[in-house]
C-alpha positions in Angstrom: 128.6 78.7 115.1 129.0 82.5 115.5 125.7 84.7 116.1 125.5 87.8 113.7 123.4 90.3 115.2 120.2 92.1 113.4 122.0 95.4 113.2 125.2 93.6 111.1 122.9 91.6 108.7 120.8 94.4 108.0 123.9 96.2 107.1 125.0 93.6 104.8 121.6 92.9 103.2 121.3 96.8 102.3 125.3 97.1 100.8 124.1 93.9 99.0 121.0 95.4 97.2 122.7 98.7 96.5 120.8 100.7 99.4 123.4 101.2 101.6 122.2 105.4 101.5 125.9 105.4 99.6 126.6 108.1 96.6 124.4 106.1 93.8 126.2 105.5 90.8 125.1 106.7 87.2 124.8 105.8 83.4 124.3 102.5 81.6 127.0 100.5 82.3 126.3 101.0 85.7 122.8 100.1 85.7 124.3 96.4 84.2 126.1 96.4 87.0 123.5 96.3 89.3 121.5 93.9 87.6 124.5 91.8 87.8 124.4 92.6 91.4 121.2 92.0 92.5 120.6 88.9 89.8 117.2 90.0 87.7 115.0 92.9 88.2 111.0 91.9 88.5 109.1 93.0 85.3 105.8 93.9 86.0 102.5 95.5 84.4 100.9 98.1 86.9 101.5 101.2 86.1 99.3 103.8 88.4 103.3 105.0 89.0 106.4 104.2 87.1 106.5 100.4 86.3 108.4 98.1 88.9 110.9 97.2 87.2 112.1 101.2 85.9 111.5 101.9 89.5 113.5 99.3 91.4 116.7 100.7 89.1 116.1 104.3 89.8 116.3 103.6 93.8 119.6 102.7 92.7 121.1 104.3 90.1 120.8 108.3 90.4 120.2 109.1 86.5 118.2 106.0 85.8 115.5 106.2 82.8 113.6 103.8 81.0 115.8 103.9 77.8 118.9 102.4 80.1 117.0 99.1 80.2 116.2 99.5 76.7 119.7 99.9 75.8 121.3 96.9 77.5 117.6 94.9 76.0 118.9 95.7 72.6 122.6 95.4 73.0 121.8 91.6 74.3 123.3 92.4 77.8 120.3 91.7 79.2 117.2 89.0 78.1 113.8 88.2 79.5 112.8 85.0 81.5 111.4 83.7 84.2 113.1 84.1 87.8 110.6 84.0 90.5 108.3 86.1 87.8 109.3 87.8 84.7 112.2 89.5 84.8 115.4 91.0 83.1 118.8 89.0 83.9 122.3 89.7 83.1 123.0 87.5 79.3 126.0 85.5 81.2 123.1 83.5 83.1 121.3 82.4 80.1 122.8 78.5 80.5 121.0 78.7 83.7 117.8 80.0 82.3 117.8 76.2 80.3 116.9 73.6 83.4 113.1 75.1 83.1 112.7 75.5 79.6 113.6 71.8 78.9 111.1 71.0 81.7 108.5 73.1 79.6 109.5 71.2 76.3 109.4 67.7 78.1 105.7 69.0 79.1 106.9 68.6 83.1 105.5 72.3 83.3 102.9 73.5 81.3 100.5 76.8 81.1 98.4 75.9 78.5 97.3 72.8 76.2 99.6 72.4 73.4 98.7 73.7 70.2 101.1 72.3 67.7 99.5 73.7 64.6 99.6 76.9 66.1 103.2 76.7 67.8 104.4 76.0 64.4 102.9 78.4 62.3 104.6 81.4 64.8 107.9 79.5 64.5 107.4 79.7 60.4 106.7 83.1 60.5 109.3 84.6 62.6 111.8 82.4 61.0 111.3 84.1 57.7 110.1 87.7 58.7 112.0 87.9 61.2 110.9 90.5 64.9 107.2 90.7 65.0 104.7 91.5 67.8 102.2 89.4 69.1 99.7 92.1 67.1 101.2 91.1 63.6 99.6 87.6 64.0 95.8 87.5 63.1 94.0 86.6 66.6 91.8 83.4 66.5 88.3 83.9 67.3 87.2 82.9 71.3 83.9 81.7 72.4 82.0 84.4 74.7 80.1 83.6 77.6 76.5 84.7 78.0 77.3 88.1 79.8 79.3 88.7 76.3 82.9 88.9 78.8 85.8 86.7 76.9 87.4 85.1 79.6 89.5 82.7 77.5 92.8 83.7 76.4 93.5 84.0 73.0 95.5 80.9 71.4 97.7 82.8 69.7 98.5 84.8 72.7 98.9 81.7 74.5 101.3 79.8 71.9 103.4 83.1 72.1 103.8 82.5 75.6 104.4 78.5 75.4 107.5 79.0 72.8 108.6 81.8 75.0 109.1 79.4 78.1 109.9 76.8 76.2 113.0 78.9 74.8 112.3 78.6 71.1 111.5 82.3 71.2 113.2 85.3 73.0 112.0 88.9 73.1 114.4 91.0 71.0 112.7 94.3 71.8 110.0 96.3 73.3 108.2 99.0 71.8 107.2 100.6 74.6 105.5 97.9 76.8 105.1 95.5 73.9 106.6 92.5 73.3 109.1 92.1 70.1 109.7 88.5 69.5 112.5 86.3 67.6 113.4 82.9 67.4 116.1 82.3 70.2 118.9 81.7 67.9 118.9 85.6 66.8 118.9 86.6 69.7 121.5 85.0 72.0 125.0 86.3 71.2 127.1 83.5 70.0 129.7 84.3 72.5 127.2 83.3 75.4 127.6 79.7 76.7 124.6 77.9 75.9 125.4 74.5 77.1 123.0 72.8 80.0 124.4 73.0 83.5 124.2 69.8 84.9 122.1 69.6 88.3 125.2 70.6 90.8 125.8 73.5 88.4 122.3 75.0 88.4 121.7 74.3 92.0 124.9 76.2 93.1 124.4 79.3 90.6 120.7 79.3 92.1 122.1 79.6 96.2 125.7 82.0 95.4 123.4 84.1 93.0 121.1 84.8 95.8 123.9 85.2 98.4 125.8 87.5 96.2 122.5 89.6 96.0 121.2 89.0 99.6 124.3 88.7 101.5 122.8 86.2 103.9 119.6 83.6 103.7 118.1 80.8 105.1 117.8 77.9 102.8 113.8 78.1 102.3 114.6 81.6 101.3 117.0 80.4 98.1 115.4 79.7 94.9 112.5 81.7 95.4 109.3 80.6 94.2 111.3 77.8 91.6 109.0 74.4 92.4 110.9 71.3 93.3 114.3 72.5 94.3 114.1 72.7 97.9 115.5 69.8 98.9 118.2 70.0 96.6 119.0 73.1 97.6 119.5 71.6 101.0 121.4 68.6 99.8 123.6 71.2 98.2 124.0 73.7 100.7 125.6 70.8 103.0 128.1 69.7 100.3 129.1 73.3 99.9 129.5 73.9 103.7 132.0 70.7 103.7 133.9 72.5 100.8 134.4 75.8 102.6 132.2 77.8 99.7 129.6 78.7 102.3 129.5 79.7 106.2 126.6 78.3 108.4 125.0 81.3 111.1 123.2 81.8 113.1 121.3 85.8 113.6 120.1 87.2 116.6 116.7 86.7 117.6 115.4 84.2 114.9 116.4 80.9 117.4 118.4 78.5 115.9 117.4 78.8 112.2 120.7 78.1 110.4 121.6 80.9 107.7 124.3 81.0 105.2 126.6 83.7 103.7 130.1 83.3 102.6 133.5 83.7 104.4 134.4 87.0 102.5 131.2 88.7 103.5 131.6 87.4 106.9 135.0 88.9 107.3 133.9 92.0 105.5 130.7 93.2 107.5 132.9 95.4 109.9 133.7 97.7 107.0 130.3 98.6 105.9 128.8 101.8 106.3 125.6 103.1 105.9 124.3 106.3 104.7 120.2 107.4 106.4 118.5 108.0 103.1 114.9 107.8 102.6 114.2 105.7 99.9 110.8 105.3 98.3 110.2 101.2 97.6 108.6 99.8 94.8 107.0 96.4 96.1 107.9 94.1 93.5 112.0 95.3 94.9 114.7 93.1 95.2 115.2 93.0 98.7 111.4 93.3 100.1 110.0 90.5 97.9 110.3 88.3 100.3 107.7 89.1 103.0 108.1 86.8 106.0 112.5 87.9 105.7 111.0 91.7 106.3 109.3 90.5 109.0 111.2 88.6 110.8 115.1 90.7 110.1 113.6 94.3 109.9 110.1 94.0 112.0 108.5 95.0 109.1 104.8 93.7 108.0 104.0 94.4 104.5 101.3 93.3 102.2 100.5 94.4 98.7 97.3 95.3 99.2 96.3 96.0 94.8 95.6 91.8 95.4 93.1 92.9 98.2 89.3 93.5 97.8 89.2 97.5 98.0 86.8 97.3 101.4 89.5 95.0 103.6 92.5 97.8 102.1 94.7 99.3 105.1 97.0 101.4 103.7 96.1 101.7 99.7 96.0 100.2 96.5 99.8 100.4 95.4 101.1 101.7 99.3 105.0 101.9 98.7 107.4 100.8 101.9 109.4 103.7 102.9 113.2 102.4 103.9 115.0 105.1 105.8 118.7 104.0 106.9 118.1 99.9 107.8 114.3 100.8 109.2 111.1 100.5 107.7 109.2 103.7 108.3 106.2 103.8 106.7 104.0 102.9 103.4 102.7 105.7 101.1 99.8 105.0 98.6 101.1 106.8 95.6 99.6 107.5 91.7 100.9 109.6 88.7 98.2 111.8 87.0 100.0 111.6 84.2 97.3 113.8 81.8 97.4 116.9 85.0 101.3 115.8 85.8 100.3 115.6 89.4 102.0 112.6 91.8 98.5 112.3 94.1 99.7 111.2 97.6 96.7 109.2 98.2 97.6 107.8 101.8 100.8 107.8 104.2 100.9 105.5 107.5 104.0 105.6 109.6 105.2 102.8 111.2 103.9 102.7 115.0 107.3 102.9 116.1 108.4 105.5 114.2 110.3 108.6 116.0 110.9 112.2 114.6 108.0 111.9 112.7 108.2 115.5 111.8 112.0 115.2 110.5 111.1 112.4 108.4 108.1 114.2 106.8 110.3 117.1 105.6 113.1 114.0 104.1 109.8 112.7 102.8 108.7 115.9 100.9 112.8 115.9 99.3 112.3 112.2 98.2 108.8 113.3 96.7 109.2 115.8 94.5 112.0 113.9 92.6 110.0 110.8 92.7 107.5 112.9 90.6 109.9 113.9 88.3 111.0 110.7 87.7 107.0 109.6 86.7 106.5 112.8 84.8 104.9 114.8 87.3 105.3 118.5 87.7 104.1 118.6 91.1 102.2 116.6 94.2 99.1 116.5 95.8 
């Protein structure tokens, strides 16, 4: 079995996610493409900058705004489910979207106690009025606790959310952040295959999607976050080794942990370039999701730190990894004033390694001021 060493993977992982430091492309169709490319884009709420899932596009796609994702939303290239958290997919893997919805139908996965009264009366509604928000449904009083908080969810909030991962509902829309909701069979273009995969089908789209995104991965690394499909990722991973679909290596310096990729990436490695741009990371992105992979193939330790108790904080409440060429270089704690239209550098920390500090703080300033731009703000502090 052949060795690949860090330097090559690297290389392949960052052509893979689209930051290679290449010429970005532009427009809509493009930004489809990458989605394609990369296999969903995290959806997520914060929003002290640009939300994650705005912001992992723009690091690759030069004249990326929200109303892209909006576009390919509304034109049903895209649809909103559940990969390793919510996320936008390309509408060609919707079949494969329909292993874990049956599972939340059969009740084999559930969020909340099934309200069947109030599961139906949605499904009534948006049947006959058609798109409506979760505000256009009268909210069911909640018992407060003694300090007057509501911690409970709100049923109706919660039955939204159960037809949702059940599949009998799709969002159609969003007005900005909100949820527009229709029953599935409105939403998903007739053209779209809609059948079940059958176990070998879903197991392989879950480990050549993630190749195709990733390049290369070790198996525990596959199927991110999806509960009981480890071993059968395994199982599958040997069948498709004995079919010639997938390449076992090995990479320098992590022992003899087997990794996978496929022949054509293999043979193509030697003709990738890359370009040293600084890009500025959102932490829900693509490649860095995966913590313990940044560690151990780019020496890089990361941790969210918006999760953390603000005393025990390193770096910052929303600290954003800084990738220059196929190195980590540092993590800057960012937040748009929106009302003053000021980006407010809150903290920067360099990497201990880090060399030509002073070069990379003049790149930084570049990335900076159209980072700002991108979140509204006219200047940074």
């Amino acid at each position: 079995m052949d060795t690949l060493s860090l330097k090559d993977v690297r290389k392949l992982i960052l052509h893979r996610q689209g930051l290679s430091g290449q010429a970005q492309p532009k427009g809509v169709a493009e930004t489809l493409r990458q989605i394609q490319q990369i296999g969903y884009v995290q959806i997520d709420t914060i929003s002290v900058i640009e939300r994650a899932h705005h912001h992992i596009l723009k690091s690759r796609i030069q004249d990326y705004n929200s109303s892209f994702l909006q576009q390919l939303e509304e034109n049903r290239s895209v649809f909103e489910y559940w990969a390793h958290a919510a996320a936008y997919m390309p509408i060609e893997n919707y079949r494969y979207s329909l292993p874990r919805k049956r599972d939340f139908q059969s009740g084999k996965e559930q969020w909340f106690k099934r309200d069947t009264k109030t599961l139906n009366y949605i499904l009534d509604r948006l049947k006959a009025e058609g798109p409506l928000q979760s505000k256009d449904f009268k909210p069911v009083a909640v018992k407060k606790n003694s300090n007057g908080m509501d911690w409970s969810r709100n049923p109706m909030n919660q039955a939204l959310r159960q037809l949702f991962m059940q599949g009998h509902i799709m969002i159609s829309a969003r007005k900005g952040f909100q949820k527009v909701y229709d029953i599935t069979e409105r939403v998903v273009p007739i053209h779209i295959d809609q059948t079940h995969p059958s176990q070998e089908e879903y197991l392989q789209h879950l480990i050549l999607r993630d190749i195709q995104a990733h390049g290369i991965l070790k198996p525990k690394e596959m199927g991110y976050l999806l509960r009981g499909t480890s071993k059968l990722i395994q199982q599958q991973l040997t069948q498709m080794v004995e079919a010639g679909t997938l390449v076992p290596i090995w990479v320098e310096k992590q022992g003899q942990t087997q990794y996978y990729t496929t022949a054509e990436l293999l043979e193509g490695i030697g003709d990738l370039k890359l370009r040293k741009r600084l890009h500025i990371l959102s932490p829900f992105d693509n490649l860095l999701i995966q913590r313990q992979r940044m560690e151990e193939l780019f020496d890089f330790s990361y941790t969210l730190e918006c999760y953390v108790p603000g005393p025990k904080r390193q770096v910052g409440y929303f600290a954003l990894p800084l990738l220059y060429g196929d190195r980590f270089v540092g993590k800057i704690d960012l937040k748009a004033d929106r009302k003053r239209k000021v980006l407010m550098i809150q903290n920067l920390v360099w990497e201990p390694k880090l060399r030509q500090q002073e070069k990379m703080e003049g790149l930084l300033e570049k990335s900076l001021a159209k980072f700002a731009a991108f979140n509204g703000c006219e200047s940074v502090e």
